[in-house]
C-alpha positions in Angstrom: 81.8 80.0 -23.1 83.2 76.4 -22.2 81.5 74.3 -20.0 84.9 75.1 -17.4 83.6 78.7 -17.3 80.0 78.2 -16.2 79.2 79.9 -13.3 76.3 78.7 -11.2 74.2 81.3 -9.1 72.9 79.5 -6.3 71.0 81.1 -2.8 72.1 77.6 -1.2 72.8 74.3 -1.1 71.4 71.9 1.6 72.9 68.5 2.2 71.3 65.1 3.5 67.6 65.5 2.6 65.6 62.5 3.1 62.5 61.6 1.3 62.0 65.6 0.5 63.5 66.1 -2.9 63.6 62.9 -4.6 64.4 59.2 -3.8 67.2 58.5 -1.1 69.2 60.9 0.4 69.7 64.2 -2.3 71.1 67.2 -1.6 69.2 70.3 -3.2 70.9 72.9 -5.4 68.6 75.7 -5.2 69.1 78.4 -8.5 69.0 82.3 -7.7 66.4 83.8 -10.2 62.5 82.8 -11.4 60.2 83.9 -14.2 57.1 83.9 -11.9 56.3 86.4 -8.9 54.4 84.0 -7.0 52.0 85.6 -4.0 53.1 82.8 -1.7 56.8 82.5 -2.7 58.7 80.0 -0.8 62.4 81.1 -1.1 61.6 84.8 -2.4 65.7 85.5 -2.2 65.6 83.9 -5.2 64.1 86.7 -6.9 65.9 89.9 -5.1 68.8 91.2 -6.4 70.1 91.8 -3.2 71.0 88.4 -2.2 74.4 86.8 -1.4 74.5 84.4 -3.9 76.6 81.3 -4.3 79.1 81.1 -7.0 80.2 78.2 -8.8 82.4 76.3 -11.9 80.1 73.0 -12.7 83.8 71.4 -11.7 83.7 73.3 -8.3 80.0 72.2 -7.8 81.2 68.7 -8.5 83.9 68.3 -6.2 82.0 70.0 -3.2 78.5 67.2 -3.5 81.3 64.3 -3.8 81.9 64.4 0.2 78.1 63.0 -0.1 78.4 60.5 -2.8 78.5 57.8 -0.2 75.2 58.3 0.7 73.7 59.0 -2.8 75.1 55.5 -4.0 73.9 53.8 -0.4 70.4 55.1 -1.0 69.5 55.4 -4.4 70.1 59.2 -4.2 71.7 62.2 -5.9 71.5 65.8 -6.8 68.3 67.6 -7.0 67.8 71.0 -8.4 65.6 74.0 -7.8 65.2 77.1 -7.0 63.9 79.1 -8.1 63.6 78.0 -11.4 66.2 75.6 -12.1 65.9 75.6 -16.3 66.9 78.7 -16.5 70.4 77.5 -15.7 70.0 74.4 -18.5 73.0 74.7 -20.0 74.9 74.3 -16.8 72.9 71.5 -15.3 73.7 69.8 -18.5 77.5 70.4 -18.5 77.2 69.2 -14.6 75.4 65.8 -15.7 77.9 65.7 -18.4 80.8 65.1 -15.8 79.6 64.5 -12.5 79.4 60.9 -11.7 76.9 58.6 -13.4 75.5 57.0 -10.6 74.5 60.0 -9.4 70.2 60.4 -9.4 69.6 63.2 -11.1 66.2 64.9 -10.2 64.6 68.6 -11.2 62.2 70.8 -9.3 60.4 73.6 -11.9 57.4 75.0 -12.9 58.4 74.5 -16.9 57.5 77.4 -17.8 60.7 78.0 -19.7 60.9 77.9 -23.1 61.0 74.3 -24.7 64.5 74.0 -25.6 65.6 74.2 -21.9 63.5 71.2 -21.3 65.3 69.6 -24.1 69.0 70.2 -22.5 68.4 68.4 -19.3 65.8 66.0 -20.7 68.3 62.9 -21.5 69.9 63.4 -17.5 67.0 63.7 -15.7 65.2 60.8 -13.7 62.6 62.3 -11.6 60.9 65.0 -12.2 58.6 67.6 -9.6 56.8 69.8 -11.5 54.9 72.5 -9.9 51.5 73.2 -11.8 50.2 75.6 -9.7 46.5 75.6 -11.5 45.8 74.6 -15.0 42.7 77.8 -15.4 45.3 80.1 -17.2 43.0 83.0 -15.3 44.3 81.9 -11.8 47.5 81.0 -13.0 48.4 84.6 -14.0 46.7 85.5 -11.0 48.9 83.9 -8.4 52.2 83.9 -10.3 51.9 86.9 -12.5 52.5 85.7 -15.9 50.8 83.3 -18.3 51.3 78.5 -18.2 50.9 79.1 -22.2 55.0 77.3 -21.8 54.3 74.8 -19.1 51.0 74.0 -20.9 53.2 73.3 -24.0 55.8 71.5 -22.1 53.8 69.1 -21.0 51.7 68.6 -24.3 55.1 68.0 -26.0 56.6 65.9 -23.0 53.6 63.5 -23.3 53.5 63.5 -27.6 57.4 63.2 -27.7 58.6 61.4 -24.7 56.0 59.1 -23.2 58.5 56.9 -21.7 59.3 59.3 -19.1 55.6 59.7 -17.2 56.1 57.8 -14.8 59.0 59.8 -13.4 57.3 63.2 -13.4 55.0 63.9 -10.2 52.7 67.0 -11.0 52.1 69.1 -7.8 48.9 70.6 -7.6 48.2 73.1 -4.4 45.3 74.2 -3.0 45.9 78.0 -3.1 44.3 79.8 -0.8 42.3 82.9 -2.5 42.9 81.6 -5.5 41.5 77.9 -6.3 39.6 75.4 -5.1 39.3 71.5 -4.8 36.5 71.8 -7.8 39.9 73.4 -10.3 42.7 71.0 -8.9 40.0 68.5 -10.1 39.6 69.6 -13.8 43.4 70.1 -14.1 44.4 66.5 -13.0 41.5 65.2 -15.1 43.4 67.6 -17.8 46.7 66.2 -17.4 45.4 62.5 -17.4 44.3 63.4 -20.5 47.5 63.1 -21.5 48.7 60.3 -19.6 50.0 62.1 -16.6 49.6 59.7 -13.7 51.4 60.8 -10.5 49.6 63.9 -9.0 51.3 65.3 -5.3 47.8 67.3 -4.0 48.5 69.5 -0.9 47.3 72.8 0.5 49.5 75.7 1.0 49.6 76.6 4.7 49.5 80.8 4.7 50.6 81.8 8.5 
């Protein structure tokens, strides 16, 4: 399939975001479809089969975010995407960064656990990264989210051996979970990832209503 053929499976896109998704004014793509089965999911249409989804050629996509690209180059802004899980959709993020234009900030919202070549796809457009960590303790990983961080854990080892130049553009989001974690294991897995040189750390608590 050419990159003209693409189709991107979306449950929305939301314009003028502010401080939210990335520097300057973004506007998020948000991917239908996740590998995880998180407890406290925050856009669960993402995961039902059900849902109206958005359809779109990387060439449509481009042509409907250019009515913002005023305020992306006034702002330092740009296209973020998520989801979902955004990586699963590598191949057209990469045919988007390919042709959409280059002063465009490029940013990506995931939990990595993907398999290491998607990473690889986008790595090269990608200037900010928000990765979602959810806890280190592989027990209350699988716990909350349903399967294994054996991929993110691996993601991140290899971002940090193979590409050190790009730390400090990745925040790591660590959230206290409630029922699931505690201040004591958001401690030992920033003190984990600073093992590796991870610096920026976004902790919050999840707010259960």
């Amino acid at each position: 399939m050419s990159n003209s053929q693409l189709i991107g499976r979306m449950i929305g896109v939301a314009r003028h975001r502010l401080a939210i998704d990335g520097e300057g004014v973004t506007t998020l793509v948000a991917f239908h479809g996740c590998p995880l089965r998180c407890k406290y999911c925050l856009n669960p249409q993402s995961l039902s089969a059900d849902t109206q989804c958005i359809e779109r050629t990387v060439e449509e996509l481009i042509d409907e975010l250019r009515i913002d690209q005023l305020y992306f180059l006034a702002t330092g802004g740009g296209v973020t995407f998520g989801g979902g899980e955004p990586l699963l959709h590598s191949k057209y993020i990469k045919a988007f960064c390919e042709q959409c234009p280059k002063e465009w900030r490029i940013s990506v919202e995931s939990s990595l656990n993907v398999p290491r070549k998607n990473v690889e796809e986008v790595l090269p457009f990608v200037k900010e990264w928000i990765i979602d960590i959810k806890d280190i303790n592989p027990d209350i990983y699988k716990a909350y989210s349903g399967i294994t961080n054996e991929r993110v854990i691996a993601n991140l080892q290899w971002i940090a051996s193979e590409h050190p130049e790009i730390l400090p553009s990745i925040t790591l989001r660590l959230p206290l979970i409630p029922e699931h974690n505690a201040d004591e294991d958001r401690d030992k897995s920033q003190a984990y990832l600073q093992s590796f040189g991870y610096t920026n750390f976004d902790r919050f608590d999840y707010i259960i209503r």
